[in-house]
N, C-alpha and C positions, 0 to 999 in steps of 0.2 A: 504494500500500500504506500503511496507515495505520501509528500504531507503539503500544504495546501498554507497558502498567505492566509495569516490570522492566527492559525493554530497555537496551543498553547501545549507544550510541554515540560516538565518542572520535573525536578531533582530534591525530593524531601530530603537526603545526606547532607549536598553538597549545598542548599538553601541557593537553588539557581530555579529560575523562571526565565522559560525560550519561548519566544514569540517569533513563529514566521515571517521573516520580510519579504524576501524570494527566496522560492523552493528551487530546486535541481530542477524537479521537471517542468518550468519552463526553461529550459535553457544546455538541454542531456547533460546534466548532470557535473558541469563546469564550474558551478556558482549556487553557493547558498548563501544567503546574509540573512541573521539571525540580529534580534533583538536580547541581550542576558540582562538581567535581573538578579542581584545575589542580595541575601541579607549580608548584613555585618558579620566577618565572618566569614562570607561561604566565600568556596572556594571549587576550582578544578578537582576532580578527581586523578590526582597526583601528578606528577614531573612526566613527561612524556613527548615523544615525535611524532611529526607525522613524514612517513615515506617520500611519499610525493604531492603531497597539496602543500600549499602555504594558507598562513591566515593573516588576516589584517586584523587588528581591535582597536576604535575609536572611540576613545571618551563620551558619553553623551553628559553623564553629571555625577559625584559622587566622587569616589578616589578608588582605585584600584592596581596593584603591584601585580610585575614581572619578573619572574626570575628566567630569564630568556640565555643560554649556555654560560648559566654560573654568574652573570652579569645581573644586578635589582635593576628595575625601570619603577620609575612608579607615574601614571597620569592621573593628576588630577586639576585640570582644567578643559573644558569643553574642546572639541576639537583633536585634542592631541592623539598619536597617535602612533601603533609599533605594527611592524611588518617581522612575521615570521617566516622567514624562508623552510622548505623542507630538508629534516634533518637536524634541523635545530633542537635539541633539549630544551623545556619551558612549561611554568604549570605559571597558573596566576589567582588572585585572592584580594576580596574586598578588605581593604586596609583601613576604613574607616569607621566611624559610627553610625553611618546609617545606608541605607539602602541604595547601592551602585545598579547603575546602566551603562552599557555599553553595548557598542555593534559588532558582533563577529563577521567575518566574513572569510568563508573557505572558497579558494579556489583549487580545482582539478579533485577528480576523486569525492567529488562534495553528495553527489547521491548516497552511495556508501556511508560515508560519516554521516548521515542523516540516520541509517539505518543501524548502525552502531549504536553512536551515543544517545540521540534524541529515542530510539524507542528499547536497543538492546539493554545499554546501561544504565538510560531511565528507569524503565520498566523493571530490571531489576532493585534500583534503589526504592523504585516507589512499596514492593512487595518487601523490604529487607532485607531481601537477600546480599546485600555487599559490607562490608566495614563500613565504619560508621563514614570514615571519609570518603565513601562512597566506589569504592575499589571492590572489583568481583572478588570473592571468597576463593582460594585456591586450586579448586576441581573446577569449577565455574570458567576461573580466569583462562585454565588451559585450554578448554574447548571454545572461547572468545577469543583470547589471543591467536589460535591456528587458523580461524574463520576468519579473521578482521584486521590481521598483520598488516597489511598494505595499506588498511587507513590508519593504525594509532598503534605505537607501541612505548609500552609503560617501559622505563629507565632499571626500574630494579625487581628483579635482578638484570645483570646484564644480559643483552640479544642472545648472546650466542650460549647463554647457561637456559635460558626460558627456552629456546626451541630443545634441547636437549631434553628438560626437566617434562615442558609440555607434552612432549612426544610421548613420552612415558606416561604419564596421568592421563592424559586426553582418553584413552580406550576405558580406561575405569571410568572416568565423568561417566562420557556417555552408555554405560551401562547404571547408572546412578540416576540416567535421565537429564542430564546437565545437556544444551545443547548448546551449540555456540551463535546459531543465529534462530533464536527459537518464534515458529509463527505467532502464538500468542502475543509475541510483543511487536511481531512485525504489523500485527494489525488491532491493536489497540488503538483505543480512538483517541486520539488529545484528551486531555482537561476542560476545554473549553476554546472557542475562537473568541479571539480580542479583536479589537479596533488597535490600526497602531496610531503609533503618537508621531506627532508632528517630528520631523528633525531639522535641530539648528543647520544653517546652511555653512557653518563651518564641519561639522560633520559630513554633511552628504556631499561634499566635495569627494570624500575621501573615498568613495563607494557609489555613484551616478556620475 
């Protein structure tokens, strides 16, 4: 199931709220731009790559910290804004006391990471299933990580001990019933469709 401008998706762990800007499919799957919402507080589900997409993040209001390869950013002023190249190590985290916006925006490989994050790792945070920081639980992780290598891989342990360690777990998950890209959440419905919010036009420079 694809997902649809308005949609709402949310991360009870991580205290993130995704609102559809543009989906993949209008565009196969090139471009997604996402609205995030975190509490104070939330954050990414852990330090992580992406293979071959990049992301941009621009400020819309609030403050929000980078640790983009070992290097802090932090934006917080309207406008500002970080480019991640693929490959890059980086998680990031609402740094202040109230409630952050910003814009993601993944290019290449962005259908995938729609079906990943917004419904695989959603959907499990929303049922419990992951640590509290919002990371798949260990049987979990190995049949997600096998399925979903090419859009996001977590930092720790290192690549080349996870496809090892995976290889081996991965046939117990899924005798356990763990799957890695399981339909239930591929076809969950959103939370709700929102209306989006206006964007300052130093923002939508960054992204139109």
């Amino acid at each position: 199931m694809t997902v649809s401008v308005g949609e709402v998706y949310e991360n009870p762990r991580c205290g993130e709220r995704v609102v559809i800007r543009t989906p993949s499919s209008e565009n196969g799957g090139e471009r997604t731009v996402m609205d995030v919402y975190a509490k104070p507080g939330g954050a990414v589900s852990g330090e992580h790559l992406h293979p071959v997409s990049e992301e941009r993040f621009t400020l819309v209001r609030g403050k929000v910290a980078f640790l983009i390869g070992g290097r802090q950013v932090t934006l917080d002023a309207p406008g500002q804004s970080v480019l991640i190249q693929p490959g890059i190590k980086h998680r990031w985290w609402n740094c202040s006391g109230e409630e952050s916006f910003h814009i993601c925006e993944v290019r290449r490989n962005s259908d995938r990471f729609e079906q990943l994050v917004l419904r695989q790792l959603f959907g499990l945070a929303q049922d419990g299933l992951t640590t509290p920081e919002g990371m798949p639980r260990l049987l979990q992780q190995a049949v997600t990580t096998l399925e979903f290598g090419d859009v996001v891989r977590f930092t720790t342990p290192p690549w080349a001990v996870q496809k090892v360690l995976f290889g081996v777990l991965a046939p117990i998950a899924r005798l356990l019933g763990h799957q890695g890209c399981d339909p239930a959440y591929m076809n969950r419905k959103p939370s709700e469709i929102a209306e989006l919010e206006e964007l300052p036009e130093e923002v939508l420079r960054h992204h139109y």
